[in-house]
PyMOL commands that place a pseudoatom at each C-alpha (Angstrom):
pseudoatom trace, name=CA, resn=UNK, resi=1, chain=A, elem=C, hetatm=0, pos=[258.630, -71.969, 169.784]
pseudoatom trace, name=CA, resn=UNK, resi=2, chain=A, elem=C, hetatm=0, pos=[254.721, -72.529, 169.535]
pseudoatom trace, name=CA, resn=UNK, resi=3, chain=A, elem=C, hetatm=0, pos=[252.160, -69.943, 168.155]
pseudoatom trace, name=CA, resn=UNK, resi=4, chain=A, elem=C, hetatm=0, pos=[248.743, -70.180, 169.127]
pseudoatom trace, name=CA, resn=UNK, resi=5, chain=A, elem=C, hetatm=0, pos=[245.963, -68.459, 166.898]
pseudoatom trace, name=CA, resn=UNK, resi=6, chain=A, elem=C, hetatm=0, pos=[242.595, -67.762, 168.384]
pseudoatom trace, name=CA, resn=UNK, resi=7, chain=A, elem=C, hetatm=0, pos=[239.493, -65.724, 167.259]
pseudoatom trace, name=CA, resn=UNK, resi=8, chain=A, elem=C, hetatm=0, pos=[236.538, -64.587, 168.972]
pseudoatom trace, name=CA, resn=UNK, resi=9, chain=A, elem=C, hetatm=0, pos=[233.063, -62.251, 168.674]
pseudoatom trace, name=CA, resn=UNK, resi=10, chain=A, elem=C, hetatm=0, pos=[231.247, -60.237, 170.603]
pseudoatom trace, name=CA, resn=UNK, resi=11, chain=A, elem=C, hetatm=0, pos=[229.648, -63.652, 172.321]
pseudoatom trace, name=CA, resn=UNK, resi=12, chain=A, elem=C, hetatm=0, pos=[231.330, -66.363, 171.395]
pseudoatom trace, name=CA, resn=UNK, resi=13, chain=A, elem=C, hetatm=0, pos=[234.528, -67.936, 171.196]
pseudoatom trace, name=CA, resn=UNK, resi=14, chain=A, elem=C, hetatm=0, pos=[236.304, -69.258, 167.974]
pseudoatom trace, name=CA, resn=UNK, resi=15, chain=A, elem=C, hetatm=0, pos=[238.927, -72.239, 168.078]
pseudoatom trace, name=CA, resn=UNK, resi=16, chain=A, elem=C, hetatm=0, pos=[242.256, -72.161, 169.492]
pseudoatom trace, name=CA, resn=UNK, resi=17, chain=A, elem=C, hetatm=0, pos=[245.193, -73.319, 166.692]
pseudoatom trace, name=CA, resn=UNK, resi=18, chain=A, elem=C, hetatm=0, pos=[248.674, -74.617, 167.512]
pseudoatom trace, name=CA, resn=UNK, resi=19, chain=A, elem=C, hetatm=0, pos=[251.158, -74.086, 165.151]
pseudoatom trace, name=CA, resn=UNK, resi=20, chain=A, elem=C, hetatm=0, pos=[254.269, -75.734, 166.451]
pseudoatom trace, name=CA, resn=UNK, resi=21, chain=A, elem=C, hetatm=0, pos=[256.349, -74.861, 163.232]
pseudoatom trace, name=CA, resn=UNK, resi=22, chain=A, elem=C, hetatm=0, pos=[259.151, -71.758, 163.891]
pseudoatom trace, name=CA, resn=UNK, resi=23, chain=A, elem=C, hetatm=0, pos=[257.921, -69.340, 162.160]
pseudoatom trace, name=CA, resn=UNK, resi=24, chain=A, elem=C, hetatm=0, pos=[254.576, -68.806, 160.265]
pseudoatom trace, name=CA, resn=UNK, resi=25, chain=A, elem=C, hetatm=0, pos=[255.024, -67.405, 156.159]
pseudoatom trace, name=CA, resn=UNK, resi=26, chain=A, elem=C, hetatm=0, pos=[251.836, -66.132, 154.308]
pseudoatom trace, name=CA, resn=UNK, resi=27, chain=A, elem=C, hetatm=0, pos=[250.947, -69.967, 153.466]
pseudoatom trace, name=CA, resn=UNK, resi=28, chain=A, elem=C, hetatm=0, pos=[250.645, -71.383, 156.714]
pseudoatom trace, name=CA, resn=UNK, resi=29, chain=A, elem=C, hetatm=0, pos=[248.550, -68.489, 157.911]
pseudoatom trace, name=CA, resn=UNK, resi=30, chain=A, elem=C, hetatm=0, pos=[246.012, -68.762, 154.939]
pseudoatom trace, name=CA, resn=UNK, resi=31, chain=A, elem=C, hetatm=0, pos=[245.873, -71.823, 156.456]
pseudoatom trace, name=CA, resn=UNK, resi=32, chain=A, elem=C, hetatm=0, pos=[245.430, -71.023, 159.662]
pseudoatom trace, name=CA, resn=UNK, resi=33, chain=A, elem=C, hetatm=0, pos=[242.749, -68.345, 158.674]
pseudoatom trace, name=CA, resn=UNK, resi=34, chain=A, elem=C, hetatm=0, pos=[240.745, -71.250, 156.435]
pseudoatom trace, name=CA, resn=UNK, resi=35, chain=A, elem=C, hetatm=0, pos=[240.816, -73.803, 159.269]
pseudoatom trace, name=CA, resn=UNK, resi=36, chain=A, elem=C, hetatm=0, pos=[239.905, -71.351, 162.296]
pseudoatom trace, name=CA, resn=UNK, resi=37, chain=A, elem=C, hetatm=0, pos=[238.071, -67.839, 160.927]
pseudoatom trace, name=CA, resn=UNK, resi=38, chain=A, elem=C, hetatm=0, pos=[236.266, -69.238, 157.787]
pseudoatom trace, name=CA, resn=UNK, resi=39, chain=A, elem=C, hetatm=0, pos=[235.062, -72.022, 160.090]
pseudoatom trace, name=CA, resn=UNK, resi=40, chain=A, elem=C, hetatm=0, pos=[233.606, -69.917, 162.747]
pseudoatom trace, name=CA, resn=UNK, resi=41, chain=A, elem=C, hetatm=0, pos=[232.157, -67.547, 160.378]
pseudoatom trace, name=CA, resn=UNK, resi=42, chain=A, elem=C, hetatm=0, pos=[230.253, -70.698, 158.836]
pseudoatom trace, name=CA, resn=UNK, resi=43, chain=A, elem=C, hetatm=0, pos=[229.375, -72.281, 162.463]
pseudoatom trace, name=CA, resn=UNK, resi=44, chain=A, elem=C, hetatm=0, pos=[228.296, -68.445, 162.851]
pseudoatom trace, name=CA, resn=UNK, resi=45, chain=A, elem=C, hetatm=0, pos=[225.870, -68.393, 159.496]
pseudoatom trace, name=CA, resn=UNK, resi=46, chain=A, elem=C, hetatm=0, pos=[223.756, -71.497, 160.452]
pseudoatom trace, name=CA, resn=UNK, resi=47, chain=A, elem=C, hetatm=0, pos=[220.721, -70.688, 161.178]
pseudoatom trace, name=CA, resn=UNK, resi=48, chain=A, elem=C, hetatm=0, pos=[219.685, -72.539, 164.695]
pseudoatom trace, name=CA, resn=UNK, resi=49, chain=A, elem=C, hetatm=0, pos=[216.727, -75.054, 163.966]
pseudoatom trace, name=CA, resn=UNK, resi=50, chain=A, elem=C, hetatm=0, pos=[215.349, -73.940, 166.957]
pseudoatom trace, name=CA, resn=UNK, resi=51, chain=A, elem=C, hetatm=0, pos=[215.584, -70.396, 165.260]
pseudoatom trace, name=CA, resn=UNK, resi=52, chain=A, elem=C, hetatm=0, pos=[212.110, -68.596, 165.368]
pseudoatom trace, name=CA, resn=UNK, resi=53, chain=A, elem=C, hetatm=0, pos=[213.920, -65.518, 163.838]
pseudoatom trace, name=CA, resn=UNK, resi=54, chain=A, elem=C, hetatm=0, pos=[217.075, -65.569, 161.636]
pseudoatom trace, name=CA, resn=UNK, resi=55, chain=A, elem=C, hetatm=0, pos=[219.028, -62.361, 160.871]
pseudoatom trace, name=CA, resn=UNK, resi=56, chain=A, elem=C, hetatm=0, pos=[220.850, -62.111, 157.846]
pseudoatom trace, name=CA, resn=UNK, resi=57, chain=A, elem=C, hetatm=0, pos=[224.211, -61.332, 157.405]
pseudoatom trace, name=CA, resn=UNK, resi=58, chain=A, elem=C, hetatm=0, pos=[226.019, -58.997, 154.721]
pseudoatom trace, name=CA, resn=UNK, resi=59, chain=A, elem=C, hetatm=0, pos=[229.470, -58.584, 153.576]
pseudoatom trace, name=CA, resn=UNK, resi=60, chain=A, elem=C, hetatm=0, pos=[230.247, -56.174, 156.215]
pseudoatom trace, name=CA, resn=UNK, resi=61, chain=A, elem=C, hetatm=0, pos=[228.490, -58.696, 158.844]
pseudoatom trace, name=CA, resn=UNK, resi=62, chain=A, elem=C, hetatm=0, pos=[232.515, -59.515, 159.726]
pseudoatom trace, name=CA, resn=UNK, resi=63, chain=A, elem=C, hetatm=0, pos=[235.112, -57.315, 160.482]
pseudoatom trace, name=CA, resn=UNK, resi=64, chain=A, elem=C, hetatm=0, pos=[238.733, -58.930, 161.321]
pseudoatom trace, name=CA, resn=UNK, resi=65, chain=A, elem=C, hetatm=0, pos=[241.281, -57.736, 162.975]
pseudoatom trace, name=CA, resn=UNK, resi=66, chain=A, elem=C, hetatm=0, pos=[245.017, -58.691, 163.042]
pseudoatom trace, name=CA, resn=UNK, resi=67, chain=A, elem=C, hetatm=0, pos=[248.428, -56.973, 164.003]
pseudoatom trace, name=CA, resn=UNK, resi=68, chain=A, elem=C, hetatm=0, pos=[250.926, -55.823, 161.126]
pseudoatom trace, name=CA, resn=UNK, resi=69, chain=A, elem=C, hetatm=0, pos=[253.113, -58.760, 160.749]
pseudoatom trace, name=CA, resn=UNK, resi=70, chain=A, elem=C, hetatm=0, pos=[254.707, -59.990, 157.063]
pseudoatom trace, name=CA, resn=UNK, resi=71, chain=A, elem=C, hetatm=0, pos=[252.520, -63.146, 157.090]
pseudoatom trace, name=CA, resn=UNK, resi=72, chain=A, elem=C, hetatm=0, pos=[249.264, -60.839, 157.244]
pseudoatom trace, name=CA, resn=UNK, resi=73, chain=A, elem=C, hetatm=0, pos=[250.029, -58.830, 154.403]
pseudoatom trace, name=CA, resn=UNK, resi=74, chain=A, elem=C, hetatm=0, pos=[250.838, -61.349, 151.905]
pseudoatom trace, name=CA, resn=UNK, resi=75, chain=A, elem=C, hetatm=0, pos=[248.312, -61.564, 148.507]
pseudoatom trace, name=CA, resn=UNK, resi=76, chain=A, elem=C, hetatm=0, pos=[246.775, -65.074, 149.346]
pseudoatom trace, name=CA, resn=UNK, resi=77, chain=A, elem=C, hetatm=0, pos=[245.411, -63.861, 152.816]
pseudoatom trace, name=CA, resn=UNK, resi=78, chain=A, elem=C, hetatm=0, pos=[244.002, -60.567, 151.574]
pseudoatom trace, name=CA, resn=UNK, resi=79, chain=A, elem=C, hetatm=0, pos=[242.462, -62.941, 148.759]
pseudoatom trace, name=CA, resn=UNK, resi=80, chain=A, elem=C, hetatm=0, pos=[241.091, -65.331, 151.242]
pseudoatom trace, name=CA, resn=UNK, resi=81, chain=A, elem=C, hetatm=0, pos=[239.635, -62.402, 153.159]
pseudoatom trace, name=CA, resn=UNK, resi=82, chain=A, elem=C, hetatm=0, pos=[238.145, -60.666, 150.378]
pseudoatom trace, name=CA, resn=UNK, resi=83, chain=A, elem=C, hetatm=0, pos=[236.280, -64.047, 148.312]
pseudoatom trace, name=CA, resn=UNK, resi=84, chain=A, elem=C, hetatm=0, pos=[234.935, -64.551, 152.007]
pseudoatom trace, name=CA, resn=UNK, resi=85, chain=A, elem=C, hetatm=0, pos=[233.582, -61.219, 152.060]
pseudoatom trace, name=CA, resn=UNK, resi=86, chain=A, elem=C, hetatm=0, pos=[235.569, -60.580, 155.378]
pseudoatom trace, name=CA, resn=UNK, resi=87, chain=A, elem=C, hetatm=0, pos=[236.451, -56.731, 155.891]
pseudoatom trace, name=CA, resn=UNK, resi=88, chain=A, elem=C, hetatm=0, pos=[240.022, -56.172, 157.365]
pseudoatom trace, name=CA, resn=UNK, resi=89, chain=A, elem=C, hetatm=0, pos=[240.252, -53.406, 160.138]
pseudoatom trace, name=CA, resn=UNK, resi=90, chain=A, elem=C, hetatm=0, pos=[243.084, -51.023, 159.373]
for i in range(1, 90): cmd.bond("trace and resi %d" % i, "trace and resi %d" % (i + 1))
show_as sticks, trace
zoom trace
């Protein structure tokens, strides 16, 4: 079995992760989440040096949205959400 993770905004599209592991615990998806969300929201909050205006971005600049499964609920992925001031749709 192979999971793919993928993210994406209202414009752009965020990187596509294979996992080819069975099965994905609360670990791996931190993971995931560090390696693929965190590093679009960064690629996101530099600023263009061809920028001639910049709009700044809060802590409810990101919203994220993912299904109900075990491996989303866990404590270190609702701490890695919340230090990088990423709201979780309910």
């Amino acid at each position: 079995m192979i999971m793919m993770w993928a993210c994406f905004t209202g414009d752009r599209l965020g990187p596509l992760i294979i996992y080819e592991k069975e099965g994905v615990d609360g670990d791996a998806y931190t993971k995931i989440l560090f390696d693929g969300l965190l590093n679009l929201i960064d690629d996101l909050l530099k600023i263009p040096e061809d920028a001639t205006i910049v709009e700044v971005a809060t802590e409810k600049s990101f919203v994220f949205m993912h299904d109900n499964a075990p491996c989303h609920k866990t404590k270190n992925v609702k701490e890695l959400l919340q230090k990088a001031h990423v709201l979780m749709m309910k």
